[in-house]
C-alpha angles and dihedrals in degrees: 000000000000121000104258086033098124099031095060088043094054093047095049081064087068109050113100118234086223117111116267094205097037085057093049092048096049097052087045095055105014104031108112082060104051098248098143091040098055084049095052086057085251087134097148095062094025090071084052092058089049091038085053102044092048092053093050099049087043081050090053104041090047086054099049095044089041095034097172086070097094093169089064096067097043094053091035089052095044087049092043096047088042102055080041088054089051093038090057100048088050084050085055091045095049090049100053100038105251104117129108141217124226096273087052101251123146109257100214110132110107 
C-alpha cells in the first residue's frame, strides 16, 4: 500500500456525485428560488427560499397596484433581500467547494 493511500480513499467517500458547476449556476441565477437547494437534495429549506420569494414578490406587486399600503414594500423587500443575502452565501459555498448535499457529502467535482 502507498503511503496517502487511505486518506485519499476515505475522502473519495465523501465527495458528492452532484455537479459542482450546475449547483453553482443554479444559486447565481435561481437562488432566491431555491433552485440549487432543491438539486443538492436540500428540499425542506428549499421550499422556504421559494415560500419566501414568493411572499416577497406578492409583497411587492400588492404594494405597487395598492400604493397607499406602505407596510407591503417594506415586508416584501425584508423577505426579498433576505432569501438574496442566503442565496449568495450558498453560491459562495458552491464556488469554492464548501457545500454540501443532503447526505452531507462535499459537492467538488466540476
Amino acid at each position: 500500500m502507498k503511503c496517502g493511500a487511505g486518506v485519499a480513499k476515505a475522502l473519495a467517500g465523501n465527495i458528492s456525485p452532484k455537479s459542482r458547476l450546475a449547483a453553482t449556476l443554479l444559486a447565481w441565477f435561481l437562488g432566491i428560488f431555491g433552485a440549487h437547494r432543491f438539486y443538492v437534495g436540500k428540499t425542506g429549506t428549499a421550499i422556504v427560499m421559494l415560500i419566501l420569494s414568493i411572499a416577497g414578490i406578492a409583497g411587492l406587486v400588492t404594494a405597487w397596484v395598492f400604493w397607499w399600503l406602505f407596510w407591503w414594500p417594506f415586508g416584501g423587500g425584508l423577505f426579498l433581500i433576505a432569501v438574496g443575502i442566503w442565496a449568495f452565501v450558498d453560491f459562495i459555498f458552491a464556488v469554492t467547494g464548501h457545500m454540501k448535499d443532503k447526505e452531507g457529502r462535499l459537492i467538488q467535482k466540476w
